[in-house]
C-alpha positions in Angstrom: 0.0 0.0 0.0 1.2 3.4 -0.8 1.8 5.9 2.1 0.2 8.9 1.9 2.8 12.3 1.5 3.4 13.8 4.6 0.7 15.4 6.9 2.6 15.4 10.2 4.7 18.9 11.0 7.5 17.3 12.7 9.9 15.5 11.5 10.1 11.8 12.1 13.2 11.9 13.6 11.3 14.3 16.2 7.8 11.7 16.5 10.4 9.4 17.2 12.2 11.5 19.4 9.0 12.5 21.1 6.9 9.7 21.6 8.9 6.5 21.3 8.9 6.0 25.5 5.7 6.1 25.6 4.6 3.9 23.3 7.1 1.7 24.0 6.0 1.3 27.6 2.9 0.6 26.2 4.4 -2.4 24.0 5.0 -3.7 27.2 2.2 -3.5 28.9 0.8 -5.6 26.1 2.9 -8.2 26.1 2.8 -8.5 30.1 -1.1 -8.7 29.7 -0.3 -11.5 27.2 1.9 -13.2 29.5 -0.5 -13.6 32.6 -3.5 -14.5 30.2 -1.2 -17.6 29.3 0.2 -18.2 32.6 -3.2 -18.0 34.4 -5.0 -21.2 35.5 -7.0 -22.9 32.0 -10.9 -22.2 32.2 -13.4 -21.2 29.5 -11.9 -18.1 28.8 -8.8 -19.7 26.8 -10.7 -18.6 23.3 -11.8 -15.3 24.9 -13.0 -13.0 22.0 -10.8 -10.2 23.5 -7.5 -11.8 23.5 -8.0 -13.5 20.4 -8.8 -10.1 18.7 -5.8 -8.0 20.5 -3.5 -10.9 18.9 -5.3 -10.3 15.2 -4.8 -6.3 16.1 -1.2 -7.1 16.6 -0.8 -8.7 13.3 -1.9 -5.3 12.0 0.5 -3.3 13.8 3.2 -4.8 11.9 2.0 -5.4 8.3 3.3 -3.1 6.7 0.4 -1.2 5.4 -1.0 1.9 6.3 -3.9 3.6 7.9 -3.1 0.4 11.4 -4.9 2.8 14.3 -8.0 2.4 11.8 -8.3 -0.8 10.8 -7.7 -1.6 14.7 -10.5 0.1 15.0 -12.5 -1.4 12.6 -11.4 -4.8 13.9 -12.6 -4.3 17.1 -16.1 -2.0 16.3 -19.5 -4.1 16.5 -20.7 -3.1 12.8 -24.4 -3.9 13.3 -26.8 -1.3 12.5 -30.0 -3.1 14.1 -30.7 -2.8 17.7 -30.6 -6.1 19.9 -33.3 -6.9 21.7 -32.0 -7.2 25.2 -28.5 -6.5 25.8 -26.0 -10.0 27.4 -24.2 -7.9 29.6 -24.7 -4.6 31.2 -21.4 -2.8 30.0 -19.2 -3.6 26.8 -16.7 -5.8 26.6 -14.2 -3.5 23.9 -14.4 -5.7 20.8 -17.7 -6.8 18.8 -18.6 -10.3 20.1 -19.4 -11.7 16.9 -16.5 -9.7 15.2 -14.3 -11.7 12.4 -11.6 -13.2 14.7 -11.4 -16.3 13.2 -8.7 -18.3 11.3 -7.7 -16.1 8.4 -10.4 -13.1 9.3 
């Protein structure tokens, strides 16, 4: 995919400069959520919709292509434009339930 021309006033040698801690630090907080989900005690959760979508959103973060924070975002957005009838849980759980996790989604 080709990258769009440049729409950010600093240089990237000053993003990098700038924000690099940060989101480094946040790297890591990913991969130590990662690491207790695996070292904590097998139960129904092992296929939990959540993790098995932050590990697709990963994939994206390092494809090479362009325009990662939104197709994160579409990855993770419930895309339904019908109301449900009753909702399953009284708060949202951060990714679309029946989003396209699956094998090759």
């Amino acid at each position: 995919m080709k990258q769009p021309g440049p729409t950010c006033p600093m240089s990237r040698a000053d993003v990098i400069d700038t924000y690099f801690m940060e989101h480094r630090a946040k790297l890591i907080d990913i991969a130590a959520f990662l690491d207790r989900v695996e070292r904590a005690i097998e139960d129904a959760a092992s296929d939990d919709v959540r993790v098995v979508a932050l590990r697709q959103a990963a994939g994206i973060l390092i494809d090479g292509d362009g325009d990662r924070a939104q197709r994160i975002l579409d990855l993770f957005s419930d895309h339904t434009t019908e109301p449900i009838e009753r909702a399953h849980t009284q708060g949202a759980i951060g990714v679309d339930p029946n989003g396209p996790y699956g094998q090759g989604a």
